[in-house]
N, C-alpha and C positions, 0 to 999 in steps of 0.2 A: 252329214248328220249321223249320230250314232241310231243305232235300233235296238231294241230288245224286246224278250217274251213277256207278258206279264201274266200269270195265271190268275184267270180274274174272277170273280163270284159274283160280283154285282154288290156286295156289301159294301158298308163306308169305310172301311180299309183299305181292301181294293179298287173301292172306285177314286179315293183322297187319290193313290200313288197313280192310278191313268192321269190323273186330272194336273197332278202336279210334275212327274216325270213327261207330259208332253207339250203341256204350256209352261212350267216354271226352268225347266231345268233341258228343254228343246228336244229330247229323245224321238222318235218314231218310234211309238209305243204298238206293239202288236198281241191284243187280248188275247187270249186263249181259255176258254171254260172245257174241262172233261167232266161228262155228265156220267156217273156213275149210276144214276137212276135214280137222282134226287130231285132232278127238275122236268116240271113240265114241258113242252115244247112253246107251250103259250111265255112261260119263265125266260126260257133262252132268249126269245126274240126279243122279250122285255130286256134281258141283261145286255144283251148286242146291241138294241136300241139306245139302252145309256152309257155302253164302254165306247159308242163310238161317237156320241153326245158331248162326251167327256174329253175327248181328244185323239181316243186312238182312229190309229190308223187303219186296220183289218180289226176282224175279229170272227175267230172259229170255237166252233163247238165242237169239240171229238167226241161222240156217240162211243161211248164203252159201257153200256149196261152187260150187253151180250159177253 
């Protein structure tokens, strides 16, 4: 199976290409959000909650405000 990164936001952009890169087109989709200090931590768990609702397979959030 192939894999890849996908940097994901939790928007309908990003969440079409998890949804359709890991059910349409078979990938191991692996989220990745960096939070540059635009989201709450209650936001990330919601975006986690639905990138991996959606299909993927992991999903991190890199803490880079600092």
């Amino acid at each position: 199976m192939k894999k890849l990164v996908l940097a994901y936001s939790g928007g309908l952009d990003t969440s079409y290409c998890a949804l359709h890169l890991s059910k349409e087109k078979g990938y191991e989709v692996h989220a990745v959000t960096v939070n540059t200090g635009g989201f709450t931590e209650e936001e990330i768990s919601d975006i986690e909650q639905k990138a991996l609702k959606l299909g993927a397979k992991t999903y991190k959030a890199i803490d880079a405000v600092d």
